[in-house]
N, C-alpha and C positions, 0 to 999 in steps of 0.2 A: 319893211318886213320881207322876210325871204318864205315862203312855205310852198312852195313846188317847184320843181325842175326835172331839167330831163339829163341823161349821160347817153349817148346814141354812140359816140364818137369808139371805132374798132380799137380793141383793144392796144393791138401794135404800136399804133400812132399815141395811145396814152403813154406807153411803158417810153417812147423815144420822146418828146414835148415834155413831159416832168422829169424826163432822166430817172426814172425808177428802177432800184438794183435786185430789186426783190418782190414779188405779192404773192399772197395767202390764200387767196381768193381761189377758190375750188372749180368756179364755175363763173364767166364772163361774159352778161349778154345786155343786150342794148336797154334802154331803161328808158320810157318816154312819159313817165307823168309820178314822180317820184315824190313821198310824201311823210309826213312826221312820222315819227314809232318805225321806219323802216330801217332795215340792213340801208348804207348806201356807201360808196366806192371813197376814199381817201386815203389820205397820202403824210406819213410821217416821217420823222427822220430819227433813228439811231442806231448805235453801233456803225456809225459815218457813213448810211448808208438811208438810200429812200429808198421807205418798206409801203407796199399798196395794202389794203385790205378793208373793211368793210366796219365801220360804226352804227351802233344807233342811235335814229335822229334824235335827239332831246334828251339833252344833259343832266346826269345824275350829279352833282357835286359829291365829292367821297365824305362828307361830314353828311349825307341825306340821309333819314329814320328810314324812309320807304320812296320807293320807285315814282310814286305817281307825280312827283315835281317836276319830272322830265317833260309832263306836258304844257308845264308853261315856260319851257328853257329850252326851244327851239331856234330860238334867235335871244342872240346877245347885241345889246347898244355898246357900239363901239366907244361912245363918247364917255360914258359909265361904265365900262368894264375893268376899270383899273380901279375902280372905288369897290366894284358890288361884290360880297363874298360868295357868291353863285358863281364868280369868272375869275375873281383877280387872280386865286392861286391857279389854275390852268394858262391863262395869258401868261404867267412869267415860265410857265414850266412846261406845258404841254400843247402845242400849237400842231394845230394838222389842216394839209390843204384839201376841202371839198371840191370835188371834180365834177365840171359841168359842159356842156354845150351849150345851154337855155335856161331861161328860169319865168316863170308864169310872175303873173302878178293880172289884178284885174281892176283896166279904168271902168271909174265910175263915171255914169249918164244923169239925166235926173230921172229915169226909168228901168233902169238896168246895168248888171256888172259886165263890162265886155272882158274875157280873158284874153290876155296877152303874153304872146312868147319871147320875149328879151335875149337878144341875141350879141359877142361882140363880132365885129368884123363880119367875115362872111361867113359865120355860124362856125367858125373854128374851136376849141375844147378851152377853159379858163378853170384858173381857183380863186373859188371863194376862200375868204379867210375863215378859220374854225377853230373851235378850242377842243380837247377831248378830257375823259376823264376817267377813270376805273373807279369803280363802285362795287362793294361786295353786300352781298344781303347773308352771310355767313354757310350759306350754299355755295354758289361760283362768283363770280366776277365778271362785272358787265361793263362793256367799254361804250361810251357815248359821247355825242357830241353835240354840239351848238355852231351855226353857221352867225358872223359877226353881220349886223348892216350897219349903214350910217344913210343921211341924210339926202335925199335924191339930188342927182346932180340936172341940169336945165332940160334935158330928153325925159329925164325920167320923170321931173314932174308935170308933164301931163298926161301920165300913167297913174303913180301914185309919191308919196311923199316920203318912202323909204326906199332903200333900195343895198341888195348885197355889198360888202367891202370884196370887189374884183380888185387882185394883186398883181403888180404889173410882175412880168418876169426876175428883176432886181429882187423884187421886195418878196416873189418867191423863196428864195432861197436864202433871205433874212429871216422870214417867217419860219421857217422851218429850223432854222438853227438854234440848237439848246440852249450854247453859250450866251447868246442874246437873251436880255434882260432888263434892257433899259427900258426906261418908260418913255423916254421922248423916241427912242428909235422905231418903238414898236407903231407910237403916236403918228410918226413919220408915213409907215405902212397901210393907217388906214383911213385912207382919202380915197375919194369917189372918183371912179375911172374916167377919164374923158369924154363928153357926148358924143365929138366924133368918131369914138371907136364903138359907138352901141347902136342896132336899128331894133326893129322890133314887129311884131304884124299879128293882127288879130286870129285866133285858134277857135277850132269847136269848144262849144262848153261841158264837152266830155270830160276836160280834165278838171271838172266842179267835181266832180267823184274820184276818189285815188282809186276804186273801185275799176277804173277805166286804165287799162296802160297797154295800150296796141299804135300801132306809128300815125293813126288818123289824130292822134292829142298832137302830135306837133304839126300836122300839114295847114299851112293857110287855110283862111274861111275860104270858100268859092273854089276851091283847086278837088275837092272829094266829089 
């Protein structure tokens, strides 16, 4: 499962690192405990062109009667999402990259959930894999999204037992491409990043509340 992350990283260095020709986005500021039902930063491609701008977490499928499904379609299983009609039709047609520096997740004790901030390399910017989707309730039209996981790789499980589909750079700009539609190539895209490209370190458990999003959610325990 993926359900919180942070986007810290200046925007500069986003628009140059995804090669982004274009964003929407009115207003750009660092983002340190990020959480379902929110605006969040991602990255599409059309008109030949990567466009930035801002989704909501949790995917409305456009056949949905009403909104509230989006809160159990915040993460899509990569392994199932070429079978389930919540994802299959966005997997062939509308992929967009979620932009991150970090993402929480919290190991369990036999007394306690410690939070953890998931980091790759030396806290450098990454995309998760994601699907989006437009949704109309006969008012306006609402764009959302779903961040993909799969199955933790050896670092991550002894964190926990799931873990985001991180795209290597290749497989960025596979992902994003319309044309692309196969099922074994997309199949190919989403495998679990290397453990030697992940560390990780224990955070205040401020960010148990989305209610919390100031820079003390991502600094080490013992560093405040």
């Amino acid at each position: 499962m993926c359900g919180r992350f942070s986007l810290t990283t200046e925007l500069d260095v986003l628009l140059e690192r995804f090669q982004i020709d274009q964003t929407s986005m009115d207003e750009y500021i660092p983002r340190f405990n990020i959480a379902p039902s929110q605006q969040i930063p991602a990255v599409i491609r059309a008109n030949q062109m990567n466009r930035m701008g801002t989704l909501r977490w949790g995917l409305i499928p456009f056949w949905a009667k009403d909104a509230s499904i989006s809160n159990k379609l915040i993460n899509a299983r990569s392994e199932t999402a070429q079978e389930k009609a919540s994802f299959k039709h966005a997997l062939k047609q509308r992929r967009c990259l979620i932009l991150s520096d970090g993402f929480y997740e919290w190991k369990r004790t036999k007394d306690q959930k410690i939070p953890m901030r998931i980091q790759i390399r030396k806290g450098e910017p990454f995309a998760m894999a994601g699907l989006w989707e437009k949704w109309n309730d006969g008012d306006k039209n609402h764009y959302t999204c779903t961040i993909l996981t799969i199955e933790a790789n050896e670092f991550m499980k002894e964190i926990h037992n799931r873990m985001p589909v991180i795209l290597t750079r290749d497989n960025e700009r596979i992902w994003l491409d319309n044309i692309v539609s196969d099922s074994e190539i997309l199949s190919s895209c989403m495998k679990p990043i290397s453990s030697k490209e992940m560390n990780a370190y224990e955070v205040s458990t401020l960010v148990n509340s989305p209610r919390n999003e100031q820079p003390e959610c991502i600094a080490p325990v013992g560093s405040l």
